[in-house]
TIROTI-246302 format. One record per residue (C-alpha): x, y, z; chain; residue number from 0; residue in three letters. Coordinates in steps of 0.05 Angstrom, whole numbers, plus 5000, padded with zeros to 4 digits. Layout:
BEGIN
+------+------+------+-------+-----+-----+
!   c1 !   c2 !   c3 ! chain !   n ! res !
+------+------+------+-------+-----+-----+
!    X !    Y !    Z !     A ! NUM ! ALA !
...
+------+------+------+-------+-----+-----+
END
This chain:
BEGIN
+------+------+------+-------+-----+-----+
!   c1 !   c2 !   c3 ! chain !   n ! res !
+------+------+------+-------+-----+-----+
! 5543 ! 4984 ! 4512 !     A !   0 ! UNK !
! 5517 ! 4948 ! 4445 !     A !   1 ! UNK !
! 5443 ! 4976 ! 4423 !     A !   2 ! UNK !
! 5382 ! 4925 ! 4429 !     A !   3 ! UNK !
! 5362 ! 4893 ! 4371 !     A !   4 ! UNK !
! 5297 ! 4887 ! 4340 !     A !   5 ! UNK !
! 5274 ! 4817 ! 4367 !     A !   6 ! UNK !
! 5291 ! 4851 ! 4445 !     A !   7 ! UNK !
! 5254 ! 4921 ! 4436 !     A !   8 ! UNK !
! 5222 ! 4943 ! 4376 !     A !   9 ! UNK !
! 5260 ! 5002 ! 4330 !     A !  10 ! UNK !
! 5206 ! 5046 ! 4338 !     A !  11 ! UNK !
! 5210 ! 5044 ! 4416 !     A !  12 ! UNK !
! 5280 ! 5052 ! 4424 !     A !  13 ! UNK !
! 5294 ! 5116 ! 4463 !     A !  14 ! UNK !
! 5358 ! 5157 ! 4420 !     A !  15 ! UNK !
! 5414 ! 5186 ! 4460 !     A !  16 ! UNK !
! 5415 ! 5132 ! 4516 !     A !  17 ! UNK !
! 5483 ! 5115 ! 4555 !     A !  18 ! UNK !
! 5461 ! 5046 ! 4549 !     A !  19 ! UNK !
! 5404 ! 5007 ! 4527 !     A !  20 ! UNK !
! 5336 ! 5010 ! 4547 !     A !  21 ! UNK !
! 5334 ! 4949 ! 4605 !     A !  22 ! UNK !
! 5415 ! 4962 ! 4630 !     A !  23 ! UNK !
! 5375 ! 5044 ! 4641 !     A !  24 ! UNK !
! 5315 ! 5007 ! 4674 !     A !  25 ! UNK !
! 5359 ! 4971 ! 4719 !     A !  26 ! UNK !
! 5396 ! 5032 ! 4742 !     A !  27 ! UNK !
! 5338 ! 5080 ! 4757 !     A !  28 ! UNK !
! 5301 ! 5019 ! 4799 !     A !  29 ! UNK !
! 5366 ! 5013 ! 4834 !     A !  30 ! UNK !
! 5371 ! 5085 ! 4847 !     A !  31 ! UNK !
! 5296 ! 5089 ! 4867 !     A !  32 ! UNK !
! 5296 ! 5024 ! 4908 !     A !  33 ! UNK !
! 5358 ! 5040 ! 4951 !     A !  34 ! UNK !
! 5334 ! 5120 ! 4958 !     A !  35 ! UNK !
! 5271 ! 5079 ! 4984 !     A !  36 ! UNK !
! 5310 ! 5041 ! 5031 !     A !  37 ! UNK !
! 5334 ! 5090 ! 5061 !     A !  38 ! UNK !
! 5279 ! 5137 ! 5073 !     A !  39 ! UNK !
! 5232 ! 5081 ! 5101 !     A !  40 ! UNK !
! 5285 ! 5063 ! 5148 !     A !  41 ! UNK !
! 5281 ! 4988 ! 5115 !     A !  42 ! UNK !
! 5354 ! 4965 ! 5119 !     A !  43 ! UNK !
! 5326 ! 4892 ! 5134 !     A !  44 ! UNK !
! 5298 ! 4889 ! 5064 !     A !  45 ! UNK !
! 5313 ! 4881 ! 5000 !     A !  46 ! UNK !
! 5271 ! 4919 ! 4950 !     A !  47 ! UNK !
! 5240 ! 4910 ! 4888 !     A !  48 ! UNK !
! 5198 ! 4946 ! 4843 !     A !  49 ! UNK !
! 5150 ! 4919 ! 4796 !     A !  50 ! UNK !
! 5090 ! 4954 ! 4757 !     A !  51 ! UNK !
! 5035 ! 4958 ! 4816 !     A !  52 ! UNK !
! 5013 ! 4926 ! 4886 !     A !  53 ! UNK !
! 4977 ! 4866 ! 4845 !     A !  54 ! UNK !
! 5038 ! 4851 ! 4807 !     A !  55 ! UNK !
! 5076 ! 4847 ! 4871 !     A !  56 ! UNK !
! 5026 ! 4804 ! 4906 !     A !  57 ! UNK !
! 5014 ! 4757 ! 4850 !     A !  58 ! UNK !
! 5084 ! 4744 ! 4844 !     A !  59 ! UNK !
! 5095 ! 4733 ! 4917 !     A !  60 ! UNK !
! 5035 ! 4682 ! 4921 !     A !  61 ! UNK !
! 5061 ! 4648 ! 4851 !     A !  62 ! UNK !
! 5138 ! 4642 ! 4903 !     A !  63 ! UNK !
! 5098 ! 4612 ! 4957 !     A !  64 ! UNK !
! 5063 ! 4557 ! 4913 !     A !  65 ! UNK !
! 5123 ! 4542 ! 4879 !     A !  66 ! UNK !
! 5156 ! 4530 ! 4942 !     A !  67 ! UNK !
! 5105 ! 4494 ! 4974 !     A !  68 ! UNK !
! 5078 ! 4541 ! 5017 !     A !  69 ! UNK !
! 5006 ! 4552 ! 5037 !     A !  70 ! UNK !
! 4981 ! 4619 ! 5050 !     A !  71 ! UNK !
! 4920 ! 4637 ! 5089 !     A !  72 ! UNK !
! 4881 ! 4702 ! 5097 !     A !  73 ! UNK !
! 4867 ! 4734 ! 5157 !     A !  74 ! UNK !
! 4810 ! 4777 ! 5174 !     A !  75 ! UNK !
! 4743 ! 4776 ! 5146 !     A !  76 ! UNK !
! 4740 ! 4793 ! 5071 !     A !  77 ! UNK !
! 4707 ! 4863 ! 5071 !     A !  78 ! UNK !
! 4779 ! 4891 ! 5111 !     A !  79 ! UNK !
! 4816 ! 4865 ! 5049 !     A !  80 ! UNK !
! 4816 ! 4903 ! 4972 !     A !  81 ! UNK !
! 4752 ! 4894 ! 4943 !     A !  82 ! UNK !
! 4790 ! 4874 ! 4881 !     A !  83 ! UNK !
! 4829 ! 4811 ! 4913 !     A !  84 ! UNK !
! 4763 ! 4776 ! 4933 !     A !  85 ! UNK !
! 4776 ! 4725 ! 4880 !     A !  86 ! UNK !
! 4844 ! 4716 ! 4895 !     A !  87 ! UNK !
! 4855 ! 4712 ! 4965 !     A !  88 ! UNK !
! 4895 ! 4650 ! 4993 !     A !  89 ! UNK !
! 4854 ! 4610 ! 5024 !     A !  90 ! UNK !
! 4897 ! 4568 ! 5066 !     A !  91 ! UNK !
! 4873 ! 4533 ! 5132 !     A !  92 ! UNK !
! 4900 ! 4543 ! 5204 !     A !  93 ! UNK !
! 4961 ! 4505 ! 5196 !     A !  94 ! UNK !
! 4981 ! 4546 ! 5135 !     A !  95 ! UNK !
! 5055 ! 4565 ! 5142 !     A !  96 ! UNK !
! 5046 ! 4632 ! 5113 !     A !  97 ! UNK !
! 4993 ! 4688 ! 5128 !     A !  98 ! UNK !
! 4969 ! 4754 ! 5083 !     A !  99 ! UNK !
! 4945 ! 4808 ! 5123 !     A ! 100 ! UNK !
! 4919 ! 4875 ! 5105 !     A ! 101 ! UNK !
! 4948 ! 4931 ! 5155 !     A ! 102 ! UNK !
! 4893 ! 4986 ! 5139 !     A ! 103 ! UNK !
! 4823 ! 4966 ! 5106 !     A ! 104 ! UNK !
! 4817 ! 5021 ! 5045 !     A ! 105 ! UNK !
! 4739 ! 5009 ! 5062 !     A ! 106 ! UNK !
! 4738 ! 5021 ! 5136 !     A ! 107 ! UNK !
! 4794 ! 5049 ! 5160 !     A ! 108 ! UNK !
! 4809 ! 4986 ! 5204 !     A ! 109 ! UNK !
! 4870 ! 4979 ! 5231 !     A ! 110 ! UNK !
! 4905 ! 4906 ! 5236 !     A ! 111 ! UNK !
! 4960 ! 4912 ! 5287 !     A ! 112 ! UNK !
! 4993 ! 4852 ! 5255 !     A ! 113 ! UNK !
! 5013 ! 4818 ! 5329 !     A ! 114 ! UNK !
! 4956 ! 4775 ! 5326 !     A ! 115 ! UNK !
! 4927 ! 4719 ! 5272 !     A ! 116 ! UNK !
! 4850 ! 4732 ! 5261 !     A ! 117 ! UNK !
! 4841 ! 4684 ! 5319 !     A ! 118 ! UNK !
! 4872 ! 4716 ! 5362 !     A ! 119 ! UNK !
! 4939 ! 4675 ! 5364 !     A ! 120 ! UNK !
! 5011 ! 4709 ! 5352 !     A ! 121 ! UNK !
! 5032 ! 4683 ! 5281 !     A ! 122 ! UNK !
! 5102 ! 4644 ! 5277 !     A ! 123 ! UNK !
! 5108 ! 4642 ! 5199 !     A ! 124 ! UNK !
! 5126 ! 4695 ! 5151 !     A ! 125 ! UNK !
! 5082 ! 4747 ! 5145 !     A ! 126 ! UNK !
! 5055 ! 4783 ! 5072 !     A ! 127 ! UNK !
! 5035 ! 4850 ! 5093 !     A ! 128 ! UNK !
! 4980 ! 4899 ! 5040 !     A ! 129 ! UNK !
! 5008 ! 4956 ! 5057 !     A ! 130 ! UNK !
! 4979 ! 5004 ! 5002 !     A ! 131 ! UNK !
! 4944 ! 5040 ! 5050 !     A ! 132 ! UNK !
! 4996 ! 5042 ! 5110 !     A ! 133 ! UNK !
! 5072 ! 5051 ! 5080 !     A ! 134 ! UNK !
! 5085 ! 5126 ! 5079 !     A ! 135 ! UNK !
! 5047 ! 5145 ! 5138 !     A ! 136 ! UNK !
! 5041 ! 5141 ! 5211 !     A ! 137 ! UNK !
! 5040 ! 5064 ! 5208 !     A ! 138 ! UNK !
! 5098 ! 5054 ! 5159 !     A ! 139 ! UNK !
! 5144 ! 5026 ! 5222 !     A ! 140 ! UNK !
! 5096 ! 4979 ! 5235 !     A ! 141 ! UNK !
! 5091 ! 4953 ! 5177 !     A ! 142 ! UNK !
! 5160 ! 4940 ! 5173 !     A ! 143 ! UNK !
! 5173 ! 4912 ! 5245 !     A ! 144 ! UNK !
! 5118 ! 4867 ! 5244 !     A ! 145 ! UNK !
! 5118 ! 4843 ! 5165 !     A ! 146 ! UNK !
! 5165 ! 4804 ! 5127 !     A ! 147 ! UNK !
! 5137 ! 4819 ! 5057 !     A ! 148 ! UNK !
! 5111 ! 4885 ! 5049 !     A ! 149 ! UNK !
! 5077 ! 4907 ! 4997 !     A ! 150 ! UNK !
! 5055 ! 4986 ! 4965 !     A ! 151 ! UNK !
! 5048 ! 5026 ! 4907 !     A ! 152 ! UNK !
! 5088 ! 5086 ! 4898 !     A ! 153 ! UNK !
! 5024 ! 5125 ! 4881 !     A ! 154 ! UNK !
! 4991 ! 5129 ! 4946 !     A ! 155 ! UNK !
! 5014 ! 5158 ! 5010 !     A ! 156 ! UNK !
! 5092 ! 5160 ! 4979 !     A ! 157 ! UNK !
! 5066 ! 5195 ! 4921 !     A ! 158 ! UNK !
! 5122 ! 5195 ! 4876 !     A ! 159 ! UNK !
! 5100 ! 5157 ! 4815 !     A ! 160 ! UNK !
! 5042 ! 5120 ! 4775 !     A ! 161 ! UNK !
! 5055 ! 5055 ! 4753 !     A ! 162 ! UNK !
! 5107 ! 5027 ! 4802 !     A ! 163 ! UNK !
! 5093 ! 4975 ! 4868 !     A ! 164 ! UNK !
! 5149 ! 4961 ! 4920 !     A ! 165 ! UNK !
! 5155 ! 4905 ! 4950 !     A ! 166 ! UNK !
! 5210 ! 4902 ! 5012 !     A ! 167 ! UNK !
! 5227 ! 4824 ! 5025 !     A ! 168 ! UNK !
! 5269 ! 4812 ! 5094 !     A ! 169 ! UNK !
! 5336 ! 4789 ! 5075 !     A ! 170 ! UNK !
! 5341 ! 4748 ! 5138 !     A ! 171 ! UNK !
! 5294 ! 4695 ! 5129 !     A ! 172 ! UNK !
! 5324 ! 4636 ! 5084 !     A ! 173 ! UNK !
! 5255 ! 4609 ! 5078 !     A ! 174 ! UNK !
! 5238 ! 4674 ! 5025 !     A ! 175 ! UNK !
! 5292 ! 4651 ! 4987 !     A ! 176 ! UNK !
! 5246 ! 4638 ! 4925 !     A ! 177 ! UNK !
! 5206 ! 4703 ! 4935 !     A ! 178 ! UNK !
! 5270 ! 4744 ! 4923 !     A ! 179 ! UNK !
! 5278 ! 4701 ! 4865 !     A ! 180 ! UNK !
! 5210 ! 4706 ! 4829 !     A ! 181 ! UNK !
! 5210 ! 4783 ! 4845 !     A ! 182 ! UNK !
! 5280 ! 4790 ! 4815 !     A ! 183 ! UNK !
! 5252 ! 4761 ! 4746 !     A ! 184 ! UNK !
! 5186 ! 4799 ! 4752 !     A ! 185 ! UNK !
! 5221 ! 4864 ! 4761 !     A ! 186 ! UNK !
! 5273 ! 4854 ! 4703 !     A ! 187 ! UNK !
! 5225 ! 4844 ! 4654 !     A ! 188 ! UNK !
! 5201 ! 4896 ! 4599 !     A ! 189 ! UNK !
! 5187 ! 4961 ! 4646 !     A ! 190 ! UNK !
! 5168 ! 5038 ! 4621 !     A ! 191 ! UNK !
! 5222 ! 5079 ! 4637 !     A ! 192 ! UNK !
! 5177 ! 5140 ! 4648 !     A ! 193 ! UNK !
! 5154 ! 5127 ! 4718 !     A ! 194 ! UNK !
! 5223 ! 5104 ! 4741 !     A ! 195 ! UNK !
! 5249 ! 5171 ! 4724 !     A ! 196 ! UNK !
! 5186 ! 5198 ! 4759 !     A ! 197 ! UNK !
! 5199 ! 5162 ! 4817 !     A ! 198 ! UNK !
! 5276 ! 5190 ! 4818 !     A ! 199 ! UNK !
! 5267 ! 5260 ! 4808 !     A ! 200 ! UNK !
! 5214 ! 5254 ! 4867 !     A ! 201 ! UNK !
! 5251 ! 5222 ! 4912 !     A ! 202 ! UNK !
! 5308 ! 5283 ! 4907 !     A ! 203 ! UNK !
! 5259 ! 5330 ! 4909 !     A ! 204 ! UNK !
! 5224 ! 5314 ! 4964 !     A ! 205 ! UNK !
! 5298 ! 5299 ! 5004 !     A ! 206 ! UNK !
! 5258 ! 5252 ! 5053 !     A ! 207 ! UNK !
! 5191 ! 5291 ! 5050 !     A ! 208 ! UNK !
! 5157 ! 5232 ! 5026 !     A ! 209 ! UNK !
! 5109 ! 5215 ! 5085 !     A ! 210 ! UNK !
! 5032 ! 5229 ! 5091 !     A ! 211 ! UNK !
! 5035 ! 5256 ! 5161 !     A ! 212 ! UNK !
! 4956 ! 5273 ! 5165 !     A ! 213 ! UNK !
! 4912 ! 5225 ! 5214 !     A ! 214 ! UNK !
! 4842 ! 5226 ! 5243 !     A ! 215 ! UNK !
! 4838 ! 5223 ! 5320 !     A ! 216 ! UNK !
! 4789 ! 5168 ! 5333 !     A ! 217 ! UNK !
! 4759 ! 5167 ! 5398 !     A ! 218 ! UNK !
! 4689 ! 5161 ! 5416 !     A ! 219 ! UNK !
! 4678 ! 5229 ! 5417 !     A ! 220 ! UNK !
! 4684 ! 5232 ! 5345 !     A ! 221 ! UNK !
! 4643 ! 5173 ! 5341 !     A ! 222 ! UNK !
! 4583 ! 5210 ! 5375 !     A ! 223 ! UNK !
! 4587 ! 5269 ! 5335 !     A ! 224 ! UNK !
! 4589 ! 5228 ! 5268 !     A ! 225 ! UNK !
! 4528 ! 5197 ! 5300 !     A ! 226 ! UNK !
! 4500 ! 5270 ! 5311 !     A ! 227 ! UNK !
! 4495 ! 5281 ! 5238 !     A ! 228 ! UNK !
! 4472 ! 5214 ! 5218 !     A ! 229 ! UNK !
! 4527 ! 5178 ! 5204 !     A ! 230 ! UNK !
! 4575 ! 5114 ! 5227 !     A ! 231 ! UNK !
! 4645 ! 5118 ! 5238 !     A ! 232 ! UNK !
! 4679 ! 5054 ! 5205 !     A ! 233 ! UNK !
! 4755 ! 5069 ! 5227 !     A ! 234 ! UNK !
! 4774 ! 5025 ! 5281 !     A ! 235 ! UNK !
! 4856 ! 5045 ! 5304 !     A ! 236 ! UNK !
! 4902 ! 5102 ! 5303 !     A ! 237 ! UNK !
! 4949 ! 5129 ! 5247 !     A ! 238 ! UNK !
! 4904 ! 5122 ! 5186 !     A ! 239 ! UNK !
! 4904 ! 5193 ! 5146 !     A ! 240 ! UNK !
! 4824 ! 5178 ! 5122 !     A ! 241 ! UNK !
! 4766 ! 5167 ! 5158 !     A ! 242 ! UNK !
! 4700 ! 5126 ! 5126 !     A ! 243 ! UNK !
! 4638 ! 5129 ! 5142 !     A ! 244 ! UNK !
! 4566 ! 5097 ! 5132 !     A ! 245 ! UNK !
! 4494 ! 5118 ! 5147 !     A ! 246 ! UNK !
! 4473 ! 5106 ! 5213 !     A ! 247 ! UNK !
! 4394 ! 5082 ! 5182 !     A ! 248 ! UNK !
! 4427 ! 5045 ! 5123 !     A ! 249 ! UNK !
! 4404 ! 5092 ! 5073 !     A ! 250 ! UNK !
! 4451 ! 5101 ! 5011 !     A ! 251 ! UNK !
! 4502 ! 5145 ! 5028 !     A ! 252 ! UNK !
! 4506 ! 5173 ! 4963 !     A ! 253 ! UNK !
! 4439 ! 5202 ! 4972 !     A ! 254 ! UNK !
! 4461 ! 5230 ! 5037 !     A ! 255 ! UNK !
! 4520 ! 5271 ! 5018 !     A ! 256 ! UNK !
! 4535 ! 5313 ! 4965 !     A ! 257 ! UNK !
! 4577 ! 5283 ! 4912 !     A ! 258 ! UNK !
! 4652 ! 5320 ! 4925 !     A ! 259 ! UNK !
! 4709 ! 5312 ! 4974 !     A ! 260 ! UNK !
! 4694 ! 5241 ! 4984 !     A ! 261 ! UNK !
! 4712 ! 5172 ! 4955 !     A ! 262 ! UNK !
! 4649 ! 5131 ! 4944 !     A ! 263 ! UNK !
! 4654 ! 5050 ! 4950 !     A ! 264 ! UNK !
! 4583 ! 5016 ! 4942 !     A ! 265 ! UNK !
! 4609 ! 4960 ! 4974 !     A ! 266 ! UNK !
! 4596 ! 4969 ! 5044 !     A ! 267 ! UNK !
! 4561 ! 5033 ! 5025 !     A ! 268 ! UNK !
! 4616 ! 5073 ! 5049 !     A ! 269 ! UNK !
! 4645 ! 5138 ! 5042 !     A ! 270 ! UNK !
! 4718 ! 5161 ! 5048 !     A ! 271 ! UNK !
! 4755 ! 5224 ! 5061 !     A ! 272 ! UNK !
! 4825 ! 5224 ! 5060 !     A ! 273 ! UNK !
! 4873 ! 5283 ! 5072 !     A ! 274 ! UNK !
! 4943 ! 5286 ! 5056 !     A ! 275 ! UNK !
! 5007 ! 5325 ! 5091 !     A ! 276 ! UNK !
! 5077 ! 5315 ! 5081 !     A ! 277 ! UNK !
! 5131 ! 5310 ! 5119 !     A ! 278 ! UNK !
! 5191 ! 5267 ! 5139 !     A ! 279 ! UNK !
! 5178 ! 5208 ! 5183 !     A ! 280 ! UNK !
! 5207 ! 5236 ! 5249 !     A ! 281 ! UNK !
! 5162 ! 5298 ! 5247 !     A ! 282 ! UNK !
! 5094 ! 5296 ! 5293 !     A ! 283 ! UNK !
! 5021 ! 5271 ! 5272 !     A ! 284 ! UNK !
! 4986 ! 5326 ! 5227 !     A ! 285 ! UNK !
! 4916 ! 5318 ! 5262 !     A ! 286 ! UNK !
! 4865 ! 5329 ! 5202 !     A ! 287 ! UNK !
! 4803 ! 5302 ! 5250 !     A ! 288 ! UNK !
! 4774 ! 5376 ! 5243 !     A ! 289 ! UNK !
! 4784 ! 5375 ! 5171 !     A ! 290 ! UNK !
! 4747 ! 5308 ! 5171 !     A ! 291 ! UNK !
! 4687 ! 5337 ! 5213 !     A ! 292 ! UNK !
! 4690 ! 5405 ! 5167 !     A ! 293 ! UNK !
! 4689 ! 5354 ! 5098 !     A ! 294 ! UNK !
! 4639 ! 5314 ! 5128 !     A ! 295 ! UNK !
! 4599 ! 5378 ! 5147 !     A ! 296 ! UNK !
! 4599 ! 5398 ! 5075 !     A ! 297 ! UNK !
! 4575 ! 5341 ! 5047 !     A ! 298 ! UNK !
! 4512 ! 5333 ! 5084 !     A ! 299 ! UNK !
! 4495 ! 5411 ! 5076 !     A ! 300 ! UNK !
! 4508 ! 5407 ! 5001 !     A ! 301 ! UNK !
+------+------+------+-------+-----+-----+
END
């Protein structure tokens, strides 16, 4: 295959000793790492794509909607959704044809079961699921049952590269005809090949241990003794490997726990500990809910 030239990829960045050129080896390593994907998420009704992150992937899905004349609405209040996306969130009313949900809050732990619009009515229209915080854990076939775009980075839960975000489109619904499209261009474009080879030598090293298997119990028992110590448990749901929590008085959190083993978000003055175990995704719940109580023990004591 003929070398790039210098108006496609600059000499200096052209990688000696390739088979072929730089794009014709980024196309064969996504392929590689998107059908592996498939296949381990148990996501034969989707096609896959892979652009550089979860932002890419929902810009580009929102830009496919607009173009197509689509109207996309939100559902849930704002603080369940990234912090980051307040600006960008689809407003669309109640008639909108499509919705964007997020399946786990990264601030509370809330869990959307995706049956049910944030009114309470079943959705009929296709479905953009956030799934950074769900895909690779308990919740993955959720996700995937209940969504028709689904969206995650490979960084997360998956773990098995920085600077990649999937996005698996259903291949049965003509109506995400344009979405395929867009994503097509948006993943063909000028892409490091670094991570893609990251991403590959993962995947076969893991041989299908590429699942976060750890989850907090929530019950009310755990509520109570959060409440013990002083504190408010946010998560609302099963399956989520993290568990946040606030002050129960409203003081600042970060003046309440010492500053390890714990995310910190200001908004919402929360605090998050998340735990990780892998696994394949037929073997059994890793419960991490004494881990959680021991982390959270810590923390105040320190």
């Amino acid at each position: 295959m003929g070398a790039l030239d210098a108006a496609a990829l600059h000499p200096g960045l052209q990688e000696p000793g390739l088979a072929r050129h730089h794009f014709a080896e980024a196309a064969a390593l996504r392929a590689a790492v998107t059908e592996r994907l498939r296949q381990e998420l148990r996501a034969a009704d989707f096609t896959p794509y892979l652009v550089h992150n979860t932002t890419s992937s929902l810009l580009a899905v929102l830009f496919a909607a607009s173009a197509s004349g689509r109207t996309v609405r939100t559902c849930g209040p704002d603080d369940r959704h990234y912090p980051a996306y307040a600006g960008i969130l689809p407003r669309g009313g109640p008639d909108a044809e499509w919705e964007l949900r997020t399946h786990v809050s990264p601030l509370t732990g809330t869990v959307d079961n995706l049956a049910e619009d944030g009114d309470g009515e079943v959705g009929a229209g296709v479905r953009i699921v956030d799934a950074a915080q769900s895909l690779g854990t308990a919740l993955t076939s959720a996700a995937l049952s209940r969504g028709d775009v689904v969206l995650a980075p490979l960084h997360k839960h998956l773990g098995l590269a920085v600077g990649l975000g999937l996005a698996l489109v259903r291949s049965s619904r003509p109506e995400l005809e344009h979405v395929h499209r867009v994503l097509g261009v948006a993943e063909s474009g000028a892409q490091s090949l670094d991570p893609l080879r990251t991403a590959e030598r993962a995947l076969c090293e893991a041989e299908g241990r590429i699942f976060n298997r750890a989850v907090i119990d929530v019950d009310d028992g755990l509520r109570a003794w959060c409440a013990q110590h002083g504190m408010r448990l946010l998560n609302r749901g099963q399956g989520v490997p993290f568990a946040c929590v606030t002050t129960a008085d409203g003081s600042a959190v970060a003046e309440r726990l010492a500053p390890s083993g714990w995310r910190h978000f200001r908004t919402g003055n929360t605090a998050r500990f998340a735990f990780h175990s892998p696994g394949f995704a037929d073997d059994p719940p890793a419960d991490h809910t004494t881990a959680f109580q021991e982390a959270l023990t810590r923390a105040l004591q320190g």
